[in-house]
N, C-alpha and C positions, 0 to 999 in steps of 0.2 A: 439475835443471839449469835454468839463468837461459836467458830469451831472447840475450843477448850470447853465453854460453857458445855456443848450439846454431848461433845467426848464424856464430861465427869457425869453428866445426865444417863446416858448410854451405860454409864460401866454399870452404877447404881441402879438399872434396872438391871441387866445382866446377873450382876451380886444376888438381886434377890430372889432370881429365877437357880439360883447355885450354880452359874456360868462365872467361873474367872476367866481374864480376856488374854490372859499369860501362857507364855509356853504352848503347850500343843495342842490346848483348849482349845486354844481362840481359832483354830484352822477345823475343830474337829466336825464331822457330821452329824449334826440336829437328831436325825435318825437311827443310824449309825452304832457313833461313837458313844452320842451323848445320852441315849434312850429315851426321844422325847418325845410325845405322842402327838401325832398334829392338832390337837387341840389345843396341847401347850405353848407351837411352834406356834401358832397363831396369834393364844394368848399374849405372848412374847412380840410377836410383832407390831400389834395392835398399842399396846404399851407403850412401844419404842416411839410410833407413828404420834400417839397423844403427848408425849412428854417433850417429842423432838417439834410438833408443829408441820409435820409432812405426811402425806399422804403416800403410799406406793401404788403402782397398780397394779393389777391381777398376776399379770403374764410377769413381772419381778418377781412377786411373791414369789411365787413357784419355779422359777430358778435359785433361790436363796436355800444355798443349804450346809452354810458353816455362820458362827458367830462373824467372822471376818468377812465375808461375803455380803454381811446383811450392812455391817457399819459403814463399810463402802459403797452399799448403795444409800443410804441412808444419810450420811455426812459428805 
């Protein structure tokens, strides 16, 4: 699978969590900005990890804390 592939994959989970990847979204804090509870944060990554084919591990996770932060580790 192409980067564009995994990118259009990525937004569309995103989308359906109501993260758009645009403007000052896409840098905002999970926690924070975005009011996301770590279940959801979870949720959300777990998602990404089955859709994308990758696996992250622990000590990533847990540094990942914008939309933009995760796609970069992730693609």
């Amino acid at each position: 699978m192409g980067n564009y592939e995994k990118k259009k994959k990525a937004i569309g989970v995103f989308n359906s969590y109501g993260i758009p990847l645009t403007g000052k979204r896409k840098n905002a804090n999970f926690y924070n900005e975005l009011k996301m509870d770590s279940i959801y944060v979870d949720g959300l990554i777990f998602e990404l990890e089955y859709q994308l084919n990758k696996e992250l591990a622990a000590d990533q996770i847990s540094k990942v804390q914008s939309p933009s932060e995760l796609l970069a580790v992730l693609i």
